[in-house]
C-alpha positions as CSV (number, residue, x, y, z in Angstrom):
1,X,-16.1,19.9,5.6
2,X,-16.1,16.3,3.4
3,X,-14.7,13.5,5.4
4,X,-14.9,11.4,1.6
5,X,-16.5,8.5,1.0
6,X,-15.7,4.9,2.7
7,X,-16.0,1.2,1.9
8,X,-16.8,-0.9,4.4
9,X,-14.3,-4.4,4.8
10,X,-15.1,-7.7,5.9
11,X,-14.6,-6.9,9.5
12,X,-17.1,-4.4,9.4
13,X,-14.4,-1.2,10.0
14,X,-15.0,1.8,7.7
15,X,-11.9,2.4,5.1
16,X,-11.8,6.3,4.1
17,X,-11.6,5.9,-0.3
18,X,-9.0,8.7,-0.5
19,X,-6.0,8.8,1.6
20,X,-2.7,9.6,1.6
21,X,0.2,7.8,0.8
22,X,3.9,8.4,2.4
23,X,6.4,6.3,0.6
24,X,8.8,7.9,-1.3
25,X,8.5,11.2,1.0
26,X,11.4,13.0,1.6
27,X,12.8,13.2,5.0
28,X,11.4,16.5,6.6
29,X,8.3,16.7,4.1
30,X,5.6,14.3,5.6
31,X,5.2,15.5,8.7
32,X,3.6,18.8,6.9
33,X,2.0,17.3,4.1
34,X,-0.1,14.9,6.7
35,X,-1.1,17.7,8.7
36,X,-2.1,19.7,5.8
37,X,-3.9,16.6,4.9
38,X,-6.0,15.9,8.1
39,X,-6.7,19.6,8.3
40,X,-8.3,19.1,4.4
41,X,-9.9,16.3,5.6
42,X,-8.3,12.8,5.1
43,X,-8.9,10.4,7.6
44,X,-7.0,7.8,5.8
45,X,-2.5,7.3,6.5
46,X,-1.0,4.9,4.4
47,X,2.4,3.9,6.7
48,X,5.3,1.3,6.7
49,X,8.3,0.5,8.5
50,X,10.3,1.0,5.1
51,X,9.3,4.4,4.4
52,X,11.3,5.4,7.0
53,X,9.6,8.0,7.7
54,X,6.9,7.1,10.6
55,X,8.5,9.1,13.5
56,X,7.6,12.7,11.2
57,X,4.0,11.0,10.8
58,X,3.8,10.3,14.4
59,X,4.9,14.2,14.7
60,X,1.8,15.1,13.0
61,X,-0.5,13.1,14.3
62,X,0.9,14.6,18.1
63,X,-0.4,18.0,16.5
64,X,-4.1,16.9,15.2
65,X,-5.5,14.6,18.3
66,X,-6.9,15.6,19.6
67,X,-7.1,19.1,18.4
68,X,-8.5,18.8,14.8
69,X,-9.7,14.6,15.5
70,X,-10.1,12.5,17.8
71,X,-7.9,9.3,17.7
72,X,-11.0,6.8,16.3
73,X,-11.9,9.0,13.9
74,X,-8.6,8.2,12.0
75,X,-8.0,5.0,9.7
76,X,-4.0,4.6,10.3
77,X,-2.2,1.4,8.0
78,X,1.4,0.8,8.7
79,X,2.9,-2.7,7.5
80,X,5.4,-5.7,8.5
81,X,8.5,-5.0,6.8
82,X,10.6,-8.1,5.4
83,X,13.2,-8.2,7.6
84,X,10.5,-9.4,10.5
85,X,8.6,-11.9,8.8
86,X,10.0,-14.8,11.3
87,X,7.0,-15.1,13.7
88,X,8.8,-14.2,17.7
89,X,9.2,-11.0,15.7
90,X,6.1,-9.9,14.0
91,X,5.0,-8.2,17.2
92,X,8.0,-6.5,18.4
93,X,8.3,-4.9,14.5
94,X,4.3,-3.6,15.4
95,X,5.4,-2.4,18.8
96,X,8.1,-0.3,17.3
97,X,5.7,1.0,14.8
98,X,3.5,1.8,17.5
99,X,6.4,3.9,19.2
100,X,7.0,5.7,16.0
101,X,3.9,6.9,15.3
102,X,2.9,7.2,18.7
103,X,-0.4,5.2,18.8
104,X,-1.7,2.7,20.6
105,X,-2.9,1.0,18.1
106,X,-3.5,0.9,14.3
107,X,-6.4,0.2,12.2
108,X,-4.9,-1.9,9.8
109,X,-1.5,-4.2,9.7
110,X,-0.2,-5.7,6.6
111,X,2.3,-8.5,5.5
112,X,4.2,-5.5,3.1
113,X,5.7,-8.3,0.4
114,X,5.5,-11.9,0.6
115,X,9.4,-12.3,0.8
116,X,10.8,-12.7,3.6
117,X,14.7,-11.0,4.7
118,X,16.7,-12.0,7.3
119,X,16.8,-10.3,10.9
120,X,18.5,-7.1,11.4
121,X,18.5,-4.7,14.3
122,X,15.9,-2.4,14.3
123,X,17.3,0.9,12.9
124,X,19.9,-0.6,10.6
125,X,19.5,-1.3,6.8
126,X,16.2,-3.2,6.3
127,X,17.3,-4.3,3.2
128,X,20.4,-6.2,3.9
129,X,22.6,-7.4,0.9
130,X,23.4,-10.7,-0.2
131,X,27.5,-10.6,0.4
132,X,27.8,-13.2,-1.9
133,X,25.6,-11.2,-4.9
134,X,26.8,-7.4,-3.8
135,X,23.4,-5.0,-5.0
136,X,21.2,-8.2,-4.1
137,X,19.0,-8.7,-1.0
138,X,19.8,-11.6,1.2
139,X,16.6,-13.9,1.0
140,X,15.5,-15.8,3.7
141,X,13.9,-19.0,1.9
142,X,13.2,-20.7,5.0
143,X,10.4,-18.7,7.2
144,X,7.1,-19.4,5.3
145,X,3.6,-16.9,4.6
146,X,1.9,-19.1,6.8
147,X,4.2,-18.8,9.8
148,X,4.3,-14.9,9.5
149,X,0.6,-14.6,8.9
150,X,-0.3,-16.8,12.3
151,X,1.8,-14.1,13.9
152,X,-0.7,-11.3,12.3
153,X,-3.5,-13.4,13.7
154,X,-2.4,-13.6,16.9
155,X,-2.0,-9.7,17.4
156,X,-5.6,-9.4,16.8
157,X,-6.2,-10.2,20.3
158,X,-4.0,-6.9,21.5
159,X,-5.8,-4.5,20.7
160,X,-2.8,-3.4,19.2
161,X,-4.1,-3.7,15.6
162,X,-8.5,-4.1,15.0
163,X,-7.6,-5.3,11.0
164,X,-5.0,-7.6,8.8
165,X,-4.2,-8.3,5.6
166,X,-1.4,-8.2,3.1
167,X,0.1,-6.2,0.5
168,X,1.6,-7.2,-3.1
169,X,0.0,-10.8,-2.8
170,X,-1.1,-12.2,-6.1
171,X,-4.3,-14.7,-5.5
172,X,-2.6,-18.3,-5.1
173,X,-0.9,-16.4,-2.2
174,X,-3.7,-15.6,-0.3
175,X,-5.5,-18.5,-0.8
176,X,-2.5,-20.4,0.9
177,X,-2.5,-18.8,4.0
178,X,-6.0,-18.5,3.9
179,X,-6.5,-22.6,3.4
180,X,-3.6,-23.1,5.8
181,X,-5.4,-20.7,8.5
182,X,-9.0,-20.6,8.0
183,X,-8.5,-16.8,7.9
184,X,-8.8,-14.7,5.3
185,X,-6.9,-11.3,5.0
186,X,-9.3,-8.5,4.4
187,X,-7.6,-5.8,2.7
188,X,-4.9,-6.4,0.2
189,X,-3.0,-3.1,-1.1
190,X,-1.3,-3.9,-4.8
191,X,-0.2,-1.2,-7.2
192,X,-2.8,-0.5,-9.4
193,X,-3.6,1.9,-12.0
194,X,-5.3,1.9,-15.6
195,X,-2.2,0.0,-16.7
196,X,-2.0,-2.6,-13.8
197,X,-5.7,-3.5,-14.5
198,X,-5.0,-7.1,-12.7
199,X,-8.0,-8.3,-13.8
200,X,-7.4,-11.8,-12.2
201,X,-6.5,-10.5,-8.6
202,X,-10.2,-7.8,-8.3
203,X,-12.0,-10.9,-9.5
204,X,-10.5,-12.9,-7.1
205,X,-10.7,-9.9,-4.2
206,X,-14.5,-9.4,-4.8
207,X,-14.4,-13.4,-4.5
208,X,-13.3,-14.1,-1.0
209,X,-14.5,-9.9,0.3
210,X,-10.9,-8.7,-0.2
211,X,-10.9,-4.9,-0.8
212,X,-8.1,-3.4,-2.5
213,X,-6.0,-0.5,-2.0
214,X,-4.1,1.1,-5.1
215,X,-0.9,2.4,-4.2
216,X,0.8,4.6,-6.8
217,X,-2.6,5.4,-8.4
218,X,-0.8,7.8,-10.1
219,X,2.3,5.5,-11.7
220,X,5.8,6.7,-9.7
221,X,9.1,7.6,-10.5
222,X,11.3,3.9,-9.4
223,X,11.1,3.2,-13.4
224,X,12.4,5.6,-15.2
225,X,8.9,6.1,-16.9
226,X,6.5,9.2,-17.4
227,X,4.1,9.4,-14.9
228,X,0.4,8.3,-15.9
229,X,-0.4,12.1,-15.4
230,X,1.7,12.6,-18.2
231,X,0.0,10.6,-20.6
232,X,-2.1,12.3,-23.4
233,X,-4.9,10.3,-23.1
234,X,-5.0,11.2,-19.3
235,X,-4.5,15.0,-19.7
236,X,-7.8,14.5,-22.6
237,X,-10.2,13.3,-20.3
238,X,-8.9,15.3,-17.2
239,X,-9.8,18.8,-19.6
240,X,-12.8,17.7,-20.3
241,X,-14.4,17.0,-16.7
242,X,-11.9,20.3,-15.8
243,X,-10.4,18.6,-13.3
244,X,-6.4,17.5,-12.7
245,X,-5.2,13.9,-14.8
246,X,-4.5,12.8,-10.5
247,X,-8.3,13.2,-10.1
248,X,-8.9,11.3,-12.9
249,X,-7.2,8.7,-11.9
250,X,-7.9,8.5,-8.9
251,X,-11.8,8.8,-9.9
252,X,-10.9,5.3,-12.1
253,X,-9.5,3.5,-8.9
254,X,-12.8,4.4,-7.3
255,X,-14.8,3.2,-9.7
256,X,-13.0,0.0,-9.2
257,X,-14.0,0.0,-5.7
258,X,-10.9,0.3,-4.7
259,X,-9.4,2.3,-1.6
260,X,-6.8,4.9,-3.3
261,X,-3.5,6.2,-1.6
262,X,-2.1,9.0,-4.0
263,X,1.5,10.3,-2.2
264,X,1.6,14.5,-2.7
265,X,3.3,16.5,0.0
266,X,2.5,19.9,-2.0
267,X,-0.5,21.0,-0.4
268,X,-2.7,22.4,-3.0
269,X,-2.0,18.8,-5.0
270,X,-3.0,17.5,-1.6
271,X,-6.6,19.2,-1.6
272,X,-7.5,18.8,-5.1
273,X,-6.6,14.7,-4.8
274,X,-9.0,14.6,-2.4
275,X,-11.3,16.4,-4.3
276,X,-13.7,13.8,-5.8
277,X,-14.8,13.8,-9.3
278,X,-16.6,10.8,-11.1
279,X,-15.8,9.8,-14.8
280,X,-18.5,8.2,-17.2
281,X,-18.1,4.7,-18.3
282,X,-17.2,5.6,-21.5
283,X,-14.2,7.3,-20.3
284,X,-12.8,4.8,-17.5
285,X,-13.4,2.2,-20.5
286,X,-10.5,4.2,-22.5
287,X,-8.3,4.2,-19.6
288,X,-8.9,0.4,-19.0
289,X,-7.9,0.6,-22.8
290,X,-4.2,2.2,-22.4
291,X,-3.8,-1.1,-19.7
292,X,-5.0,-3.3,-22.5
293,X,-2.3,-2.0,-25.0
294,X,0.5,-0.9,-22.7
295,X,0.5,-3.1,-19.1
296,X,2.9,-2.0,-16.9
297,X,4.0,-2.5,-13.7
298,X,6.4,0.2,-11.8
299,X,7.5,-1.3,-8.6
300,X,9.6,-3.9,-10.2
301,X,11.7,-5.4,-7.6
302,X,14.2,-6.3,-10.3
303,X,14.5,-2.6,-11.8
304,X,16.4,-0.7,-8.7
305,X,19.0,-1.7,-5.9
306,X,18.9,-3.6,-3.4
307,X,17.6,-6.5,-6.3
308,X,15.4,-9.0,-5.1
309,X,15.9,-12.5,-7.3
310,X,12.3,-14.2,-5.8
311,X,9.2,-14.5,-8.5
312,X,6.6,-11.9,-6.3
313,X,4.4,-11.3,-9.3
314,X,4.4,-14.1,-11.6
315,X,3.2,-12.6,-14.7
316,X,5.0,-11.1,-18.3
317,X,5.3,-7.8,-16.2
318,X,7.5,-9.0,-13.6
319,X,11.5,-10.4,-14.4
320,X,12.2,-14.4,-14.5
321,X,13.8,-14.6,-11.0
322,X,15.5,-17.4,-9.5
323,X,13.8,-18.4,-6.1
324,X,9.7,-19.0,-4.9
325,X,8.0,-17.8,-2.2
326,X,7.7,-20.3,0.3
327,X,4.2,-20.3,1.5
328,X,3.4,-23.1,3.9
């Protein structure tokens, strides 16, 4: 059996290329769709605290160590949800994470969005509305990047996590906590596909060692708009390598050097996106193309409730917004 291909990050740990992303899972689906997956053999769980969903990974993870893996022999993420950015917190969000999934530890821990939310009780709303703006998130404008990411730096001596880094940070971002710190995060997972070439952020990335993960590889459904997989263009060069428009695209992320977490709880589509194909040059060239004439971005945090009015993005695919993130 193929355990796919890895890249290796600034800390020396292995990342698996192909994994297998959880959000937007229904309730009562992951738990099979990650054991089908380790059984096909991923090695690579995208989690968060968001999701919602980490007890039903922790499930399957109960049923596969150490019967089909052993423990080390898995690359687990999970990620630091909003609502816990204030620093006494950062660990106590990890511990319950830790519960959930029922691990000792995980291989890699992530700011998920550089905006923070105030405190709620674990198990209530995560996203808790602005009673002032009903169908807005409450912001918390106060606790900075660089307070929440000395937290993350701090749980490196735990054990409880062996890697950090951040999620949905554009370059200026990092760079702050990383000038405010001295340390660099060495992973940051962004959405990226053929149209989200973010050209800027992977020359930054390759920069400063950053690797990137691409989450919704394959577009998603929060924006009302076909799926890439739907696209003509897709389906053309998919037929002619006889392979699915997923593994194409999921070929392009890899020829970006990026690590890529497609979400599928159907088991065949499963196996086949783990199924590795390589495209010529010519071809990823006419996918960078469709990014080129058509950039879009699907996880808009102004395009579906709870709204977030803060400037994440800060370029003509993301909505004017009101506030900035507060970084030192």
């Amino acid at each position: 059996m193929s355990f796919g291909k890895t890249v290796t990050l600034s800390t020396g740990a292995k990342i698996p290329q192909i994994g297998l992303g959880t959000w937007l899972s229904k309730p009562n689906e992951v738990e099979n769709a990650v054991e089908v997956a380790i059984n096909v053999g991923y090695r690579h769980i995208d989690c968060a605290m968001i999701y919602q969903n980490q007890d039903e990974v922790g499930r399957a993870l109960k049923k596969v160590i150490p019967s089909v893996v052993k423990r080390e022999e898995l690359f687990i993420t999970t990620k630091l949800w909003n609502t816990s950015h204030k620093p006494e917190l950062v660990e106590k969000e990890l511990d319950e994470s830790l519960k959930q999934l029922g691990l000792d530890y995980v291989d890699l821990f992530l700011i998920h969005w550089p905006v923070a939310f105030p405190p709620v009780p674990f198990g209530s709303n995560l996203e808790p509305d602005d009673p002032k703006r009903p169908g807005w998130a409450e912001l918390d404008l106060e606790t900075s990047l660089t307070d929440t990411w000395k937290a993350m730096i701090k749980l490196l001596d735990t054990g409880k996590v062996k890697t950090i880094g951040v999620s949905n940070f554009r370059p200026d971002l990092i760079q702050g906590i990383a000038d405010a710190t001295g340390v660099w995060p060495a992973v940051d997972q962004v959405e990226a596909h053929p149209l989200n070439l973010q050209d800027d952020l992977v020359e930054f990335c390759k920069k400063h060692n950053i690797h990137i993960t691409a989450y919704s590889p394959l577009g998603n459904n929060m924006a009302g708009a076909p799926m890439l997989t739907e696209w003509p263009e897709v389906k053309e060069i998919a037929k002619k390598y006889n392979a699915t428009p997923a593994q194409v695209l999921i070929a392009w992320g890899v020829k970006r050097g990026y690590s890529v977490i497609p979400k599928s709880v159907t088991p065949e589509r499963i196996q086949s996106n783990f199924q590795q194909i390589e495209i010529s040059d010519e071809d990823y060239e006419k996918l960078c193309e469709l990014g080129r004439k058509n950039p879009k971005r699907y996880n808009v945090k102004t395009t579906y409730p709870p709204l977030w009015d803060i400037n994440i993005f800060n370029d003509p695919l993301d909505i004017n917004t009101a506030h900035q993130i507060k970084v030192v």
